[in-house]
Backbone as JSON Lines, residues from 0, in Angstrom:
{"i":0,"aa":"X","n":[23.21,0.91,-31.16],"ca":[23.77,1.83,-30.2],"c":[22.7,2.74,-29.61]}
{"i":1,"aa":"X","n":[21.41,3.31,-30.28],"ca":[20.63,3.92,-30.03],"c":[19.81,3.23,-28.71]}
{"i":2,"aa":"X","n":[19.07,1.67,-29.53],"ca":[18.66,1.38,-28.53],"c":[19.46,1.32,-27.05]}
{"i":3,"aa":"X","n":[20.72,0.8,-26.97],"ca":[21.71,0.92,-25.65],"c":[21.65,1.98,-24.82]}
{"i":4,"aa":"X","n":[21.61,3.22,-25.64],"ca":[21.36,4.8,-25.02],"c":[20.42,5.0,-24.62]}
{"i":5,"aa":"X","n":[19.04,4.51,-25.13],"ca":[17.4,4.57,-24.74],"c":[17.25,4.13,-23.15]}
{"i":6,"aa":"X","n":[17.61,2.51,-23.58],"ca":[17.52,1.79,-22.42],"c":[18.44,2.16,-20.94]}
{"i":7,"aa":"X","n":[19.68,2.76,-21.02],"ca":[20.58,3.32,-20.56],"c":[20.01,4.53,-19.99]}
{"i":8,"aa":"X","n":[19.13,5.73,-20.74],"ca":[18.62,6.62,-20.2],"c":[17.37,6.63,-19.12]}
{"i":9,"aa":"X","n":[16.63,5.22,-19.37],"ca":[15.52,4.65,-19.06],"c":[16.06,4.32,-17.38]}
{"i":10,"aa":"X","n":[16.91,3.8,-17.5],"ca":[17.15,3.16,-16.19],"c":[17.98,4.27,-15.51]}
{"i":11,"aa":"X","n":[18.59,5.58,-15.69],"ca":[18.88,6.55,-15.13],"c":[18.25,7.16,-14.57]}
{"i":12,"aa":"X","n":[17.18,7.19,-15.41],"ca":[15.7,8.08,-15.09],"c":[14.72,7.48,-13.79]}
{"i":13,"aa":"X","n":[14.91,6.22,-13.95],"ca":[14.14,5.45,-12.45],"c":[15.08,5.48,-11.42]}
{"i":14,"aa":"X","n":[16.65,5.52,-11.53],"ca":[17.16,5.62,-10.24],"c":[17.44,7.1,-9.79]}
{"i":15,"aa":"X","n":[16.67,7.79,-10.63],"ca":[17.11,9.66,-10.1],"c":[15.57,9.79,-9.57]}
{"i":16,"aa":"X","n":[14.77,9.16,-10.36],"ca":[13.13,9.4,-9.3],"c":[13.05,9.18,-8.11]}
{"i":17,"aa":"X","n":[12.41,10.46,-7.54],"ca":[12.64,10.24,-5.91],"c":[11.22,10.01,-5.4]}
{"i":18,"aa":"X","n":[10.76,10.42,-4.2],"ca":[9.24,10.3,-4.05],"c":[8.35,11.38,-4.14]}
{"i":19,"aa":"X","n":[9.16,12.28,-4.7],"ca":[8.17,13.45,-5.18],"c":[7.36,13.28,-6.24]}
{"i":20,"aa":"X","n":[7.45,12.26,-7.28],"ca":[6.97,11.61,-8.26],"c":[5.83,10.61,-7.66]}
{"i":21,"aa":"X","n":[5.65,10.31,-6.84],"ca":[4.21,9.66,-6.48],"c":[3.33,10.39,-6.69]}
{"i":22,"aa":"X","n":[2.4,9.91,-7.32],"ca":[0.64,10.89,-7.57],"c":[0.16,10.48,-6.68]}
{"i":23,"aa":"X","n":[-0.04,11.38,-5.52],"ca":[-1.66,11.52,-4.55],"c":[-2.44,12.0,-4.84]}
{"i":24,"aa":"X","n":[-3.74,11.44,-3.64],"ca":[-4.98,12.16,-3.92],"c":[-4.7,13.82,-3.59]}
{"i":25,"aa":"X","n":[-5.62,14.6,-3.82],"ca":[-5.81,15.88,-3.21],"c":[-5.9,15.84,-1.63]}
{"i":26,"aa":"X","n":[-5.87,14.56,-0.83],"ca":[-5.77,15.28,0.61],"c":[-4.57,14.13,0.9]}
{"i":27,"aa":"X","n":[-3.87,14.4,-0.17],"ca":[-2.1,13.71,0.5],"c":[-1.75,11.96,0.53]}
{"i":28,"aa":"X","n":[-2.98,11.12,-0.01],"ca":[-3.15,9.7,0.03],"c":[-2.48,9.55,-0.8]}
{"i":29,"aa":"X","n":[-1.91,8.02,-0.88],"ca":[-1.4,7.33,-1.88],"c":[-2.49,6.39,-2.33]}
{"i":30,"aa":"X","n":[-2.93,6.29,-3.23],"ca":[-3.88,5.47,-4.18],"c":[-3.77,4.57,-5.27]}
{"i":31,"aa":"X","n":[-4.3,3.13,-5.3],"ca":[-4.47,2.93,-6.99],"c":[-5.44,1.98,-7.08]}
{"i":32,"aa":"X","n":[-5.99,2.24,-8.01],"ca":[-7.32,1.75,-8.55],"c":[-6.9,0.62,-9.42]}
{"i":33,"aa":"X","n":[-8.14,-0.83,-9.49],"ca":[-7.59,-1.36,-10.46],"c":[-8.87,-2.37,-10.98]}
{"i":34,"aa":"X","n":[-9.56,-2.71,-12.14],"ca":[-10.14,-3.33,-12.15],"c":[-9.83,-4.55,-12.82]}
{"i":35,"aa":"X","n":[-10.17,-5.75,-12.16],"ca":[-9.95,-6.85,-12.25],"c":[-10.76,-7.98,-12.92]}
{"i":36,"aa":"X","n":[-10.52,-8.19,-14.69],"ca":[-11.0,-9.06,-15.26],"c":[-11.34,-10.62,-14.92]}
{"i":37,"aa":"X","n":[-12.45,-10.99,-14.61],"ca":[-12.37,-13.26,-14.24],"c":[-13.59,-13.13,-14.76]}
{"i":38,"aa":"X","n":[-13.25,-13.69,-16.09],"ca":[-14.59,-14.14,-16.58],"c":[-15.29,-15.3,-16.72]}
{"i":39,"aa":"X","n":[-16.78,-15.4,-16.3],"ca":[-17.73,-16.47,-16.19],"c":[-17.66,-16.72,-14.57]}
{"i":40,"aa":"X","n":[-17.17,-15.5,-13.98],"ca":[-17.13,-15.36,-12.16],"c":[-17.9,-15.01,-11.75]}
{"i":41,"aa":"X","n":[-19.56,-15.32,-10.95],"ca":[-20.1,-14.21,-10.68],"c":[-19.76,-13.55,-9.29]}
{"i":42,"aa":"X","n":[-20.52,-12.58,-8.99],"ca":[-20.17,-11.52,-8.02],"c":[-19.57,-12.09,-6.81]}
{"i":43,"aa":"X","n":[-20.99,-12.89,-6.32],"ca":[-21.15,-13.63,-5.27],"c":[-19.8,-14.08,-4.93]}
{"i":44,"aa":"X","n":[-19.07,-15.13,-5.94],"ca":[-17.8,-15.52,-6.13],"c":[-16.45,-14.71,-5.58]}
{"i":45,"aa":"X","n":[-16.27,-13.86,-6.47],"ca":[-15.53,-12.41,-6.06],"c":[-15.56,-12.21,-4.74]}
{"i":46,"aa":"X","n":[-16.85,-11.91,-4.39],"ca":[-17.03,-11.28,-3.05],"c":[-16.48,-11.97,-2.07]}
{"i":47,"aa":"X","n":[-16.53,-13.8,-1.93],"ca":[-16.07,-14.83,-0.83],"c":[-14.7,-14.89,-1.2]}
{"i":48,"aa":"X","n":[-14.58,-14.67,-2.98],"ca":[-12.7,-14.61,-2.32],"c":[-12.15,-13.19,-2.3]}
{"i":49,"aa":"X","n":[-12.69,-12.52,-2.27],"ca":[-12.51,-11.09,-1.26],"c":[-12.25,-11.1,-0.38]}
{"i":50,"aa":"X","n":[-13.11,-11.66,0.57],"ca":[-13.38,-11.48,1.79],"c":[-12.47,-12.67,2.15]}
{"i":51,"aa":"X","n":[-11.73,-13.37,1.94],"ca":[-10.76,-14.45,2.34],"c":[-9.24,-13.89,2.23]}
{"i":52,"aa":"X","n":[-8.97,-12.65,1.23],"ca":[-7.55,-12.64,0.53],"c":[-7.0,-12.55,1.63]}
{"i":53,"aa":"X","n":[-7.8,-10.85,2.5],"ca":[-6.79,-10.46,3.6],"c":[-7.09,-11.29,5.11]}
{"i":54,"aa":"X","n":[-7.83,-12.02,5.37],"ca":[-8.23,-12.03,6.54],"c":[-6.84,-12.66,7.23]}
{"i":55,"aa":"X","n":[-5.99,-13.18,6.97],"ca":[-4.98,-13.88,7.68],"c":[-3.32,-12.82,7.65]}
{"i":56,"aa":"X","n":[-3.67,-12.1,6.76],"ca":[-2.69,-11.26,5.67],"c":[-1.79,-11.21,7.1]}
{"i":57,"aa":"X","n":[-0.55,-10.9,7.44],"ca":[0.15,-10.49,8.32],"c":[1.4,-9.67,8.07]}
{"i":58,"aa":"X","n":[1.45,-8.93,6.72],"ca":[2.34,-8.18,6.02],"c":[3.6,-9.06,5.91]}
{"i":59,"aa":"X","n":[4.66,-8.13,5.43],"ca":[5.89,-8.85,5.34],"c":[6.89,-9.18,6.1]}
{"i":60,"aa":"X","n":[6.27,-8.19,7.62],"ca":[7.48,-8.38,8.87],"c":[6.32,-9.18,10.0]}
{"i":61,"aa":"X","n":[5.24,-9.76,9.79],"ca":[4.74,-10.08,10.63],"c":[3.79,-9.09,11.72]}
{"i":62,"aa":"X","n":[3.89,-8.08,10.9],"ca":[3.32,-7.11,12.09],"c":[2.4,-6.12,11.44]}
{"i":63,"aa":"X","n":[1.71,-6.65,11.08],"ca":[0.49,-5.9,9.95],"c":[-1.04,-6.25,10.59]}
{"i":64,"aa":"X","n":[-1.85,-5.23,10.68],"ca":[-3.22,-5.9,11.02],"c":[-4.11,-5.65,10.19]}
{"i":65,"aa":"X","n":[-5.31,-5.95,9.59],"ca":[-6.11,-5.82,8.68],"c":[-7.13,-6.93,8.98]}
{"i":66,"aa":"X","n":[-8.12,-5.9,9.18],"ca":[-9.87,-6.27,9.52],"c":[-10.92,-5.29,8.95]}
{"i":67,"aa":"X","n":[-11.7,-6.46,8.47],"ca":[-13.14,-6.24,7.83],"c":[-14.04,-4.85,8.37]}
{"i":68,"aa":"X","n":[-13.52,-4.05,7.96],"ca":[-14.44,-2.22,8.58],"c":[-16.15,-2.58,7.98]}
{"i":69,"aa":"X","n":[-16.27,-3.0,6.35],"ca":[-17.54,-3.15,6.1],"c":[-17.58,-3.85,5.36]}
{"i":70,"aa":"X","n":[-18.74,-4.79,5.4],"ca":[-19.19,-5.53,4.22],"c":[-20.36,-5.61,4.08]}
{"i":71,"aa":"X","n":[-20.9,-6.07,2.78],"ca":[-22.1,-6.18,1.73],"c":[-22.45,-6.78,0.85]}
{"i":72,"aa":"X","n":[-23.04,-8.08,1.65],"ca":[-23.11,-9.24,0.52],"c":[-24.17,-9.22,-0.57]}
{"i":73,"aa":"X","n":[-25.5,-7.98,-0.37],"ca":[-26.33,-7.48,-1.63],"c":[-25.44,-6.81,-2.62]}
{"i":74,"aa":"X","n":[-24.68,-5.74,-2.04],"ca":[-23.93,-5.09,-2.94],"c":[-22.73,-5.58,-3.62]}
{"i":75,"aa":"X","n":[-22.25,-6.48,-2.69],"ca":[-20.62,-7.39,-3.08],"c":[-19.98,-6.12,-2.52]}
{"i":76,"aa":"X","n":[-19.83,-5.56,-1.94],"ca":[-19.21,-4.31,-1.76],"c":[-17.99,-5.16,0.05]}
{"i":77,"aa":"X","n":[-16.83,-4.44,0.04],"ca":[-16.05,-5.27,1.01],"c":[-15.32,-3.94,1.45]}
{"i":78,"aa":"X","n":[-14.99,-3.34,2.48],"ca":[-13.4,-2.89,3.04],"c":[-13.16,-2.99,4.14]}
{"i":79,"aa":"X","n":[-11.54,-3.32,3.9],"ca":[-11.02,-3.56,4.69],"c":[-9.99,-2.17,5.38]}
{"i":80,"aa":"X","n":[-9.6,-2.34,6.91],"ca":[-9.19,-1.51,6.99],"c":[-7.91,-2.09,7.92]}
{"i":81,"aa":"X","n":[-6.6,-1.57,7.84],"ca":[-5.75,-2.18,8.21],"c":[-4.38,-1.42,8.24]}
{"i":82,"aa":"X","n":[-3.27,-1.4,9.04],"ca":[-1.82,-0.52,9.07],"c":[-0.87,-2.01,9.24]}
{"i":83,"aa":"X","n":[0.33,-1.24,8.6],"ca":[1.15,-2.3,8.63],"c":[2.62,-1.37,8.37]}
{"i":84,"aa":"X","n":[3.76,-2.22,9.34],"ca":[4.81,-1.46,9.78],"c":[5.45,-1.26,8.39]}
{"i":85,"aa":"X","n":[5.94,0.17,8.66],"ca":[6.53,1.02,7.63],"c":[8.06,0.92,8.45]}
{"i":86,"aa":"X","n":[8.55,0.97,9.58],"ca":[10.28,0.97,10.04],"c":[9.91,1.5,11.11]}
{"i":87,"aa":"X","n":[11.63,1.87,11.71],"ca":[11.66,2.76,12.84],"c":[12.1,3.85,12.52]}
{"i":88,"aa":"X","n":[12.67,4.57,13.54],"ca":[13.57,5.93,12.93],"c":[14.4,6.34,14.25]}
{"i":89,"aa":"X","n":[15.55,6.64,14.67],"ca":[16.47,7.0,15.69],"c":[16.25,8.6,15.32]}
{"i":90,"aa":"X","n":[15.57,9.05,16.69],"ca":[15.31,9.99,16.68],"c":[16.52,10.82,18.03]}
{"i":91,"aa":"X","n":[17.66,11.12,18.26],"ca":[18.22,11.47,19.46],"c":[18.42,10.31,20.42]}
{"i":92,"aa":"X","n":[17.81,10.12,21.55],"ca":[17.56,8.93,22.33],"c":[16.86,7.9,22.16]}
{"i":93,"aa":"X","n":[15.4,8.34,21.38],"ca":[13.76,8.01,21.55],"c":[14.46,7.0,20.23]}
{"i":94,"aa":"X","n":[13.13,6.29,20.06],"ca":[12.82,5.26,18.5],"c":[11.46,5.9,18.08]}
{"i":95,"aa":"X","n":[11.57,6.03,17.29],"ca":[10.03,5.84,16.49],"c":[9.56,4.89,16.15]}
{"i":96,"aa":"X","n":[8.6,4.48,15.78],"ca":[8.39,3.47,15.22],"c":[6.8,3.9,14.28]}
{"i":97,"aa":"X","n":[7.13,3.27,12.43],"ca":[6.36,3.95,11.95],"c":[4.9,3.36,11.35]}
{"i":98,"aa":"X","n":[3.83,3.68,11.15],"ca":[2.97,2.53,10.67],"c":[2.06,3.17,9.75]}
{"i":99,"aa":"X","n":[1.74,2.68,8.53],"ca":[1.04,2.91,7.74],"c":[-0.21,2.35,7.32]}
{"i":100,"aa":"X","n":[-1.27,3.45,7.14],"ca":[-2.74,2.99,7.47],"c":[-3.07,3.09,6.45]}
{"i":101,"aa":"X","n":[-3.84,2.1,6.02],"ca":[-4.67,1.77,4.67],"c":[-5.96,1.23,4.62]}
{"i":102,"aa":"X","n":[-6.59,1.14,3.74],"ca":[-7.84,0.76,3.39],"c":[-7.61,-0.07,1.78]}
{"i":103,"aa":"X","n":[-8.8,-0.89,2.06],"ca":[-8.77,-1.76,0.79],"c":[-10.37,-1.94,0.14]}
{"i":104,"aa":"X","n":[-10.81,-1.09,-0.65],"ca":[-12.31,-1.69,-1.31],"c":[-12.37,-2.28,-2.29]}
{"i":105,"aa":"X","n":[-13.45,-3.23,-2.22],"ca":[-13.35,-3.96,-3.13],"c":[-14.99,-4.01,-3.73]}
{"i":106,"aa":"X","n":[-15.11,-3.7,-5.05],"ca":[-16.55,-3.8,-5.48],"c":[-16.62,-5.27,-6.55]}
{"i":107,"aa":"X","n":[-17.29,-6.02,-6.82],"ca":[-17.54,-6.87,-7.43],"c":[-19.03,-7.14,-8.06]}
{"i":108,"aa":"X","n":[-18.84,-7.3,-9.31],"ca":[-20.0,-7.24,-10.24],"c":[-19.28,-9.05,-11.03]}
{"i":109,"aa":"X","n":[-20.45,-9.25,-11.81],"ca":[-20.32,-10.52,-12.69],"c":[-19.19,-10.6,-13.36]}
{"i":110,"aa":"X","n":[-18.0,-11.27,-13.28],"ca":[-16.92,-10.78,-13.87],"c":[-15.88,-10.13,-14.3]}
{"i":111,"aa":"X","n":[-15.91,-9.46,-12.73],"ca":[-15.17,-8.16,-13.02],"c":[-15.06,-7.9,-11.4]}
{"i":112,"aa":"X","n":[-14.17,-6.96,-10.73],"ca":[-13.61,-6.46,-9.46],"c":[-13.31,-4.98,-9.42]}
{"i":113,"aa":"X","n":[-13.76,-4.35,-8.92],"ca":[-12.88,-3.06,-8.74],"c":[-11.82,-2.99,-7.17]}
{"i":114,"aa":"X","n":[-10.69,-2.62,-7.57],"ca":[-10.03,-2.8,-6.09],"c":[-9.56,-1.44,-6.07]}
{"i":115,"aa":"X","n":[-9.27,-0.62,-4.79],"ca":[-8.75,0.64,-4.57],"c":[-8.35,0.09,-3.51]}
{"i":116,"aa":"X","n":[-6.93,0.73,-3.4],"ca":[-5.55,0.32,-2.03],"c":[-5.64,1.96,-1.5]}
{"i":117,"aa":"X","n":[-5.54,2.36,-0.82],"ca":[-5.2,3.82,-0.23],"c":[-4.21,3.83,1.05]}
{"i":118,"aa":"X","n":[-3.29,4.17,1.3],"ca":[-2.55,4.51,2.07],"c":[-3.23,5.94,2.67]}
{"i":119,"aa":"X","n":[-4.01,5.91,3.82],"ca":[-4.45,7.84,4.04],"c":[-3.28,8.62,5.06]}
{"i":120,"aa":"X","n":[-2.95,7.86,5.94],"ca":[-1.93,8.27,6.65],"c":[-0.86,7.31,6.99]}
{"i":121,"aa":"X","n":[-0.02,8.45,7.85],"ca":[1.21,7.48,9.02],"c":[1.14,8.04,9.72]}
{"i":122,"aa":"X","n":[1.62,6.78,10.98],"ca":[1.47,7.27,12.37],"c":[2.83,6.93,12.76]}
{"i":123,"aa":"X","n":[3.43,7.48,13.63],"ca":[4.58,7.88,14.25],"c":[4.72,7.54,15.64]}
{"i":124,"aa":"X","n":[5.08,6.46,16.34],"ca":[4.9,6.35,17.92],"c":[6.49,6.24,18.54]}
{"i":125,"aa":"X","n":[6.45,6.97,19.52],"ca":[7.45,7.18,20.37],"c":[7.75,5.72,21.24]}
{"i":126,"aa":"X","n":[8.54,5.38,21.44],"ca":[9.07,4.16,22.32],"c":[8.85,4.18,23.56]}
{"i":127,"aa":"X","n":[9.61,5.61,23.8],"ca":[9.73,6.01,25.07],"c":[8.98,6.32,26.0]}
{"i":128,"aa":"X","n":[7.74,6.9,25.17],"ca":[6.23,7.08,26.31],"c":[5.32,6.67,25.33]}
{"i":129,"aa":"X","n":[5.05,6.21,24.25],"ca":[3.99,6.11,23.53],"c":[2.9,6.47,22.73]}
{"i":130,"aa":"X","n":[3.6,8.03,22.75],"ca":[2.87,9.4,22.28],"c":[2.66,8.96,20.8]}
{"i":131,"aa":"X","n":[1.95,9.62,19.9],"ca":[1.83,8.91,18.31],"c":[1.57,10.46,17.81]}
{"i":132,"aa":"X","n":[1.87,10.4,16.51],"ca":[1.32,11.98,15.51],"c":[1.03,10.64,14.43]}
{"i":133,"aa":"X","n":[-0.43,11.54,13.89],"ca":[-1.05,11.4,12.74],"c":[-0.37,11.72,11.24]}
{"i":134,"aa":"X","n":[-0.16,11.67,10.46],"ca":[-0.13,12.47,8.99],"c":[-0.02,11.57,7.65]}
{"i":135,"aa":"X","n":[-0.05,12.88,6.63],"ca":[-0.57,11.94,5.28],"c":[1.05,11.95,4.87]}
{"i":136,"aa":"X","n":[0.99,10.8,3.74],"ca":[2.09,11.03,3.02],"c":[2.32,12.15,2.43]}
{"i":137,"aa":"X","n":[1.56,12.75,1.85],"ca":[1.4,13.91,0.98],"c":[3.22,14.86,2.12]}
{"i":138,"aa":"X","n":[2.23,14.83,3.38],"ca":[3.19,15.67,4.13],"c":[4.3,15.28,4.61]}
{"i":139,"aa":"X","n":[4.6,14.07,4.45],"ca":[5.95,13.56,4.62],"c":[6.64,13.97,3.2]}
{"i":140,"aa":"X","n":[6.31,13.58,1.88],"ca":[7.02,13.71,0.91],"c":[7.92,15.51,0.69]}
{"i":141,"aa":"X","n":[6.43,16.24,1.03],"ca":[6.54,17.7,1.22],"c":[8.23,18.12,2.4]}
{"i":142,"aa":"X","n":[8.04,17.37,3.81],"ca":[9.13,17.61,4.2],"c":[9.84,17.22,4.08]}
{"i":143,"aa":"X","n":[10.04,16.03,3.3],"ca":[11.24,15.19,2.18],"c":[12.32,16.59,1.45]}
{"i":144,"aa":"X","n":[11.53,16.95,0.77],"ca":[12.17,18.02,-0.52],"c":[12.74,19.39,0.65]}
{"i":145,"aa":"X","n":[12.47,19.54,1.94],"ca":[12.94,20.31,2.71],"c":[14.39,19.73,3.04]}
{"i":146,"aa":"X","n":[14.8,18.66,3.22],"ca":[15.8,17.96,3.4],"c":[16.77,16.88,2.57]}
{"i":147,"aa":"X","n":[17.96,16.61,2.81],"ca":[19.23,16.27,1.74],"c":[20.31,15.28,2.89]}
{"i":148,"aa":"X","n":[20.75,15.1,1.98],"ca":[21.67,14.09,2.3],"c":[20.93,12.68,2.39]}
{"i":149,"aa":"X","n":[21.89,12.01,3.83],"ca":[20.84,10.55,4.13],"c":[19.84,10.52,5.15]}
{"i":150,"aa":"X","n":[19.27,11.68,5.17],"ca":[17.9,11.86,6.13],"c":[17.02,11.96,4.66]}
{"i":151,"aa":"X","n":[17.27,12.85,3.74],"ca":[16.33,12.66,3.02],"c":[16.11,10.88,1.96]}
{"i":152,"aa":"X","n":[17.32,10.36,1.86],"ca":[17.38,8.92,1.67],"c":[16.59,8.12,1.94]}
{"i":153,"aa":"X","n":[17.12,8.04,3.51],"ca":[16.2,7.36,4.43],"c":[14.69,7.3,4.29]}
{"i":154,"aa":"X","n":[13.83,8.74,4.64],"ca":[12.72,9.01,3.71],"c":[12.3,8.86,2.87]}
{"i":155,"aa":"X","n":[13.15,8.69,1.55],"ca":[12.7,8.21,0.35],"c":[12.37,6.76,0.46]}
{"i":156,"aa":"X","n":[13.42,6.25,1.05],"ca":[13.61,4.7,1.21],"c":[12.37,4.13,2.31]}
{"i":157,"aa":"X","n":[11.65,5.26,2.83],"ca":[10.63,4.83,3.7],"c":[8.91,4.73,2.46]}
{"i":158,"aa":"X","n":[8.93,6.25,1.84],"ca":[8.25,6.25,0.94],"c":[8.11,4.94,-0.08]}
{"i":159,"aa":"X","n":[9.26,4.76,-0.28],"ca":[8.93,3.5,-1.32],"c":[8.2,2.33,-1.12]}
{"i":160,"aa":"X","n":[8.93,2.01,0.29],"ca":[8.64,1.05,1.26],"c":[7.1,0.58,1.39]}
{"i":161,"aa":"X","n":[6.33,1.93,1.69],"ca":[4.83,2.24,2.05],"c":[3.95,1.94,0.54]}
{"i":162,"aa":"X","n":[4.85,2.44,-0.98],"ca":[4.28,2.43,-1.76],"c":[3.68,1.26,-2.38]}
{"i":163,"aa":"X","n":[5.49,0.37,-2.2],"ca":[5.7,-0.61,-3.16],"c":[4.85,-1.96,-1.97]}
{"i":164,"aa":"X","n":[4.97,-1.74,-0.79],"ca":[3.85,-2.9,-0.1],"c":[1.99,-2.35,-0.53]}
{"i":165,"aa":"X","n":[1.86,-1.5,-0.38],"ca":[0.36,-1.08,-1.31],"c":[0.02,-1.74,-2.49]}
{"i":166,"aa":"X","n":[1.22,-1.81,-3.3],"ca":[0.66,-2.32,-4.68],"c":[0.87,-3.93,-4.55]}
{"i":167,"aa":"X","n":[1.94,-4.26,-3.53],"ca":[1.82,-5.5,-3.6],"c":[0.75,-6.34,-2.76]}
{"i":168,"aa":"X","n":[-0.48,-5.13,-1.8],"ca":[-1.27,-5.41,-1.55],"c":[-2.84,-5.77,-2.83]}
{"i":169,"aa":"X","n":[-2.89,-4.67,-3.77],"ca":[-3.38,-4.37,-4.94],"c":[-3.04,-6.07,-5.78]}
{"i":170,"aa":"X","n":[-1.91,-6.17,-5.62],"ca":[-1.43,-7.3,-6.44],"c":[-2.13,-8.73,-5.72]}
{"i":171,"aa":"X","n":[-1.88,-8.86,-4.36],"ca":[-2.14,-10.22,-3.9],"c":[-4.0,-10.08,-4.07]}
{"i":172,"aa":"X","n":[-4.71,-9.17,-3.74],"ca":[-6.27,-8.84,-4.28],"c":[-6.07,-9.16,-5.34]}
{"i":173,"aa":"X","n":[-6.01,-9.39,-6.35],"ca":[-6.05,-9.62,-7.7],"c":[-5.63,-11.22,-8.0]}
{"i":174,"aa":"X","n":[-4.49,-11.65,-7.28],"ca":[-4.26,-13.06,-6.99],"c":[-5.84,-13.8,-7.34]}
{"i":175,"aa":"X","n":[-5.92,-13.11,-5.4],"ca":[-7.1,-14.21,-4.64],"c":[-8.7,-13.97,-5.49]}
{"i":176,"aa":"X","n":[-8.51,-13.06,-6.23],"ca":[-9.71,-12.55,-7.04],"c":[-9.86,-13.44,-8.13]}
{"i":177,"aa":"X","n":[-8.93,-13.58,-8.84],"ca":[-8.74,-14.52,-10.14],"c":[-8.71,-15.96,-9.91]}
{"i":178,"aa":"X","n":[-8.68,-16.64,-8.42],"ca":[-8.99,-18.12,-8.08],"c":[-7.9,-18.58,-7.41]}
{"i":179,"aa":"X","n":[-6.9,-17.56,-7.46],"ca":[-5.56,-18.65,-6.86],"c":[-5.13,-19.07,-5.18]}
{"i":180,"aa":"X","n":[-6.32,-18.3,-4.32],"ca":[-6.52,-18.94,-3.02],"c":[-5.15,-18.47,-2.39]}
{"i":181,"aa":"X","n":[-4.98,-19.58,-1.1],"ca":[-3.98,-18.84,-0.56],"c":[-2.82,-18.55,-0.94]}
{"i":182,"aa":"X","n":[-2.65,-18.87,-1.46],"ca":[-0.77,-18.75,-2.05],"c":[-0.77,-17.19,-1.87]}
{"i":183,"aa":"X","n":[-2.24,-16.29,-2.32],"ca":[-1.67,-15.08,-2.69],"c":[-0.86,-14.14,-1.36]}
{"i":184,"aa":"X","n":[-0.64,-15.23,-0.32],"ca":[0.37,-14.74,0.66],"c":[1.63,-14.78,0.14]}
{"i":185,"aa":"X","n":[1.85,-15.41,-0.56],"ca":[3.48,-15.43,-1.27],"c":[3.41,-13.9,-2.05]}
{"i":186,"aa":"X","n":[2.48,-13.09,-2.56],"ca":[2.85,-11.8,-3.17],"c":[2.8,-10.63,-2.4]}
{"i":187,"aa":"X","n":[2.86,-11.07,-1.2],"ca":[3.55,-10.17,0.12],"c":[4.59,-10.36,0.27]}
């Protein structure tokens, strides 16, 4: 019976977490670091299937872009830089439409990967004339907790959205890192 109550409390506890529970950086990013064990890989290795995971990547609605900002084939060093649609939003008349900007580095040594995903901002574009605002999550979550009902929902349900495609970016890097080539489009 105990365990029933544990597990019971466990899963209460993840559907009452909202997105105020995301850890950002200090200037409002969403982040995660991860280093990635393939052993008897050397760098060199890593680095070409690095540099292969995202190049075709097209997110999960088809509307994602992501291109090579820098690379470093002395260092193995790779990032990528890339936004990919977060939704819309009915704003009065107007649409929004929302997009989330990320970066992907990737360091590679003999057997080993370091990957960091960062979400630094969202951008916000108007339909109607095309106007855009900048900002971090940090400051969306912040005006989250200002608001209730299903505006703040919605928001949450956007937050997650932004989070849970990050890690499943983090995730398909780790795929194509460990040898498994393209498929790692299926963990988009």
């Amino acid at each position: 019976m105990k365990k029933v109550l544990f597990i019971f409390a466990l899963m209460l506890s993840g559907l009452t977490a909202g997105a105020q529970d995301i850890e950002l950086t200090p200037d409002g990013a969403y982040e995660r670091k991860e280093v990635v064990m393939v052993d008897s890989v050397s760098a060199a290795t890593l680095y070409d299937r690095a540099m292969i995971a995202l190049t075709d990547w097209t997110g999960p609605d088809g509307k994602a872009k992501a291109g090579i900002d820098y690379q470093n084939p002395d260092t193995h060093t790779l990032i990528y830089k890339g936004s990919f649609y977060a939704g819309y939003r009915k704003l009065f008349m107007n649409a929004i439409d929302r997009y989330a900007n990320f970066t992907v580095k990737v360091r590679c040594k003999d057997g080993r990967a370091q990957v960091t995903v960062n979400v630094g901002t969202l951008t916000a574009v108007m339909a109607s004339n095309g106007r855009s605002r900048t900002f971090t999550l940090g400051e969306t979550i912040d005006e989250l907790k200002k608001r209730s009902g299903k505006r703040r929902e919605r928001g949450e349900e956007t937050v997650a959205y932004i989070t849970d495609t990050a890690d499943k970016i983090l995730q398909a890097m780790k795929f194509s890192l460990q040898g498994n080539g393209k498929n790692a489009d299926d963990e988009f």
